[in-house]
TIMI-942000 format. One line per 8 residues: number of its first residue (from 1); their letters; for each residue z, y, x of C-alpha. Coordinates in steps of 0.05 Angstrom, whole numbers. Layout:
REM TIMI-942000
NUM> A> Z,Y,X  ...
***
This chain:
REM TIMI-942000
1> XXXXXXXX> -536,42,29  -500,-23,57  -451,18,109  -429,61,38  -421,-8,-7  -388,-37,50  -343,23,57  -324,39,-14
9> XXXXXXXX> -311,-48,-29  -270,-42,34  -227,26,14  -207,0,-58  -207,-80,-51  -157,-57,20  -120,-14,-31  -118,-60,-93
17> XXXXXXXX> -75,-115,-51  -36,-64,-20  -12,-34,-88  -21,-101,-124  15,-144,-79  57,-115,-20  86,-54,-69  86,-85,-137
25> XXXXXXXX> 102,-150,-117  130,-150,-55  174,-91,-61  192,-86,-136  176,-154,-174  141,-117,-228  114,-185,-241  130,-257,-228
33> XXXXXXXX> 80,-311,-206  71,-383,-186  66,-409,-109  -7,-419,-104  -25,-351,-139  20,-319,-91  -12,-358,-34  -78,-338,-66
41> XXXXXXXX> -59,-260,-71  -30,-268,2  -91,-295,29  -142,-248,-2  -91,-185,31  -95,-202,92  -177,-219,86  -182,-145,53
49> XXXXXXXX> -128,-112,92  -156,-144,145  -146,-98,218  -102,-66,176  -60,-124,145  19,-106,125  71,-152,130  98,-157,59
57> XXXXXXXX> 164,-174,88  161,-108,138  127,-68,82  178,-84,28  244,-68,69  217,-3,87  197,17,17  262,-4,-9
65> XXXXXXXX> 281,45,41  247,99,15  269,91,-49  340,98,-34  337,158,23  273,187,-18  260,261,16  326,256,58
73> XXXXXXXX> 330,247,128  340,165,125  280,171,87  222,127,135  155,175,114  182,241,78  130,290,96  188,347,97
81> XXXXXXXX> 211,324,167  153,327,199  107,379,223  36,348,207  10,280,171  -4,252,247  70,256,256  98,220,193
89> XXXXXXXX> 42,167,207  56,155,277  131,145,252  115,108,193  80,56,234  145,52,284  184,33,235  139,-8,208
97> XXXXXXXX> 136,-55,270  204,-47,274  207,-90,215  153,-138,237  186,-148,303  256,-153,272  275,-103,320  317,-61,265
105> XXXXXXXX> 369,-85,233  360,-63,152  413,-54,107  433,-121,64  421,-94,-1  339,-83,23  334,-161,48  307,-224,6
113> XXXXXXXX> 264,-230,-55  198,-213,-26  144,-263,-6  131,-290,65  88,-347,106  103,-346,173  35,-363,189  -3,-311,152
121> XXXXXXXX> 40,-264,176  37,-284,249  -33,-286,247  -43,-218,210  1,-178,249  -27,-204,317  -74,-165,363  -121,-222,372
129> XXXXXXXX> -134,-218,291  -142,-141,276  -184,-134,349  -229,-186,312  -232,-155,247  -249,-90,277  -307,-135,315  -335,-157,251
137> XXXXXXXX> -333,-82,218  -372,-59,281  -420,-120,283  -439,-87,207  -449,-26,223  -498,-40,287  -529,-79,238  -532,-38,181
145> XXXXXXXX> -521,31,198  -582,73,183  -557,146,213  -507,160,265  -460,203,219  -454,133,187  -406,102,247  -350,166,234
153> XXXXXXXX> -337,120,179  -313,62,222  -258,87,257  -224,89,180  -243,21,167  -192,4,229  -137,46,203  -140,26,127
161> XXXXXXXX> -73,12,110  -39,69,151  -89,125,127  -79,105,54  3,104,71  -8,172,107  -40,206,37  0,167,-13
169> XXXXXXXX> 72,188,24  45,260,51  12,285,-15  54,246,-63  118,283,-39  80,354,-28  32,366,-80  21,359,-159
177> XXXXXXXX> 69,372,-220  128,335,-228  147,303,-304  219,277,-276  276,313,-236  288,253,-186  332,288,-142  274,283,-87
185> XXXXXXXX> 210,322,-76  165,270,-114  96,293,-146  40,276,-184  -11,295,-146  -66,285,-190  -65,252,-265  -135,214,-257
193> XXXXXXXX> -112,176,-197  -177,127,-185  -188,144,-112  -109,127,-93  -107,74,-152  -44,101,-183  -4,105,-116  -8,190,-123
201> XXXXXXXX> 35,172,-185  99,178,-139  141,220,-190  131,179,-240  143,118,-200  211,137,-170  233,155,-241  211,82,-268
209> XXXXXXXX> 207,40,-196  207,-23,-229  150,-3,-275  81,-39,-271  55,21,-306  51,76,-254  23,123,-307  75,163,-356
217> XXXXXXXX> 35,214,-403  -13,211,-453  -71,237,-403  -48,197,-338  -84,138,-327  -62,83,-273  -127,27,-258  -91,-21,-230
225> XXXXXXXX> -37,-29,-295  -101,-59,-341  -123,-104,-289  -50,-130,-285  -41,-136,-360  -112,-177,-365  -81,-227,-303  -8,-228,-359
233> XXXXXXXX> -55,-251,-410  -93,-299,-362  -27,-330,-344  -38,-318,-274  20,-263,-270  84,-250,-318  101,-175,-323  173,-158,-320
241> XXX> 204,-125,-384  229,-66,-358  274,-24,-405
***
């Protein structure tokens, strides 16, 4: 019962921040915020991200370029040039480090207005932190684990981030109904999106990027849009007016 609760807190709590902070925030501003709750959304990503934590800076310049070169061949993790998922994801996470290691030069227009702390950043992209994250998810499960089958669980607890890239950009661009001709290959792959929270909204989103709302229709429903309207009315975040 523990390894499951650990496992489902770590899938969506890995996945809030992502979609919360590194593609909201960091990539779009949907939202403005002050310095400490940015430091305070920063730290909690990279504690929930943790073996898996993305760069905001690195994550933002390659979603911008996805945006722009969406289903072409400049596009970083368009499932149509690739033969399987374990290809895009193994090229997604090139480019990726790429970014991280400032090893590829991006295009102007992609640079500046995303969030970054040098240290945070060092630290969560460093071997030395994600060996010891994946330490303290095995440590659990030898502690916890009641049945074998349990540790097949673990090896996803290591890969996080990249697995929930690998579904969001290979099923988001392949499967599902589309409510906007985007030029691109964009779907909707599902219109109760609580297991991807809102990221299989990709048609939608490349019609609206700048949208905190990833949900369009009357029956699509988004989960992480409320949570961000309750943190508006908190004062804690300002949503952009988007036209």
């Amino acid at each position: 019962m523990y390894i499951l609760i650990f496992f489902i807190a770590h899938w969506f709590l890995s996945l809030f921040f992502q979609t919360f902070f590194q593609h909201r925030y960091a990539s779009h501003r949907m939202f403005t915020t002050n310095k400490f709750w940015e430091r305070v959304f920063y730290i909690l990503a990279y504690i929930f991200e943790g073996a898996s934590f993305l760069n905001p800076r690195a994550y933002a310049l390659m979603h911008r370029e996805h945006h722009a070169y969406s289903d072409t061949e400049k596009d970083p993790h368009s499932p149509h040039f690739f033969t399987d998922v374990f290809q895009m994801m193994m090229a997604t996470i090139k480019t990726f480090r790429d970014h991280v290691n400032n090893t590829k030069n991006p295009e102007f227009r992609f640079t500046g207005n995303y969030p970054e702390w040098p240290f945070i950043d060092r630290v969560g992209s460093s071997i030395i932190s994600r060996i010891a994250f994946g330490g303290l998810y095995t440590w659990f499960y030898i502690a916890f684990a009641t049945h074998w089958w349990m540790f097949l669980l673990l090896p996803i607890h290591f890969l996080m981030g990249p697995i929930h890239g690998a579904i969001v950009n290979w099923c988001g661009h392949k499967y599902g109904y589309s409510n906007f001709d985007n030029n691109d290959k964009s779907r909707n792959t599902t219109p109760f999106d609580f297991l991807m929270l809102g990221e299989l909204f990709q048609n939608n989103h490349h019609k609206h990027p700048n949208s905190a709302n990833f949900a369009h229709r009357w029956f699509e429903v988004d989960p992480v849009y409320p949570v961000m309207k309750l943190m508006h009315w908190a004062g804690i975040i300002k949503l952009r007016k988007v036209q």
